[in-house]
N, C-alpha and C positions, 0 to 999 in steps of 0.2 A: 414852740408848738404852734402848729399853723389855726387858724381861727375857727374853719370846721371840726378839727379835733377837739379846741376846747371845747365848743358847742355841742356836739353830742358827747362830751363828760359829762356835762353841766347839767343836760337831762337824764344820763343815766344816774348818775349820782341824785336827781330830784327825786326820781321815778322810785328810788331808796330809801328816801328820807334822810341823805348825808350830804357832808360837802365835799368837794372835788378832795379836799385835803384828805379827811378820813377814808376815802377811797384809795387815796395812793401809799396811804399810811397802814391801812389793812392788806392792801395787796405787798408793799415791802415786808412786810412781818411775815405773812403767807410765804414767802422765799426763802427765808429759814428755815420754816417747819414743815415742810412738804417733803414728803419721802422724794426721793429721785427716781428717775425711769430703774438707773443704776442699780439701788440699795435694794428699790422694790422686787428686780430681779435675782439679787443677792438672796432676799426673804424668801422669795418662792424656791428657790434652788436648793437651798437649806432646810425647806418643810419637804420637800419632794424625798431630797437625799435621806431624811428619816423615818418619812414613808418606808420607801426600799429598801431600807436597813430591817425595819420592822418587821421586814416581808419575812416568811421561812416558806418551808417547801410542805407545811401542814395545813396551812393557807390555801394550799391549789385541790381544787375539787379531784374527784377520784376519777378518770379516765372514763367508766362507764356511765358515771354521772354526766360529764361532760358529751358524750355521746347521744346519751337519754335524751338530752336537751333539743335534740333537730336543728341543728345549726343550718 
């Protein structure tokens, strides 16, 4: 690592109250446990899909309702 990069660790990790070590040690832990872009979308796609599953057709407003409205 080049000598500016330590040097601003060295302050962000101060500015923290840690050492460069426990910074890089909570960020490789953080890499395990982070949902992925991946998974994240997997979750939403799956809440969605049961949404719409949910859905019936006694759910949709009545026609003249929907009208009433002044769209």
């Amino acid at each position: 690592m080049d000598d500016e990069t330590y040097r601003r660790a060295r302050v962000a990790a101060a500015a923290r109250d840690r050492s460069i070590s426990a910074l890089v040690r909570d960020f490789l832990r953080s890499l395990g446990t982070e949902e992925s872009e991946t998974d994240r979308l997997k979750r939403e796609e799956r809440a969605l899909r049961d949404q719409i599953a949910e859905f019936t057709a006694a759910d949709r407003l009545p026609r003249d309702e929907v009208f009433s409205r002044g769209m």
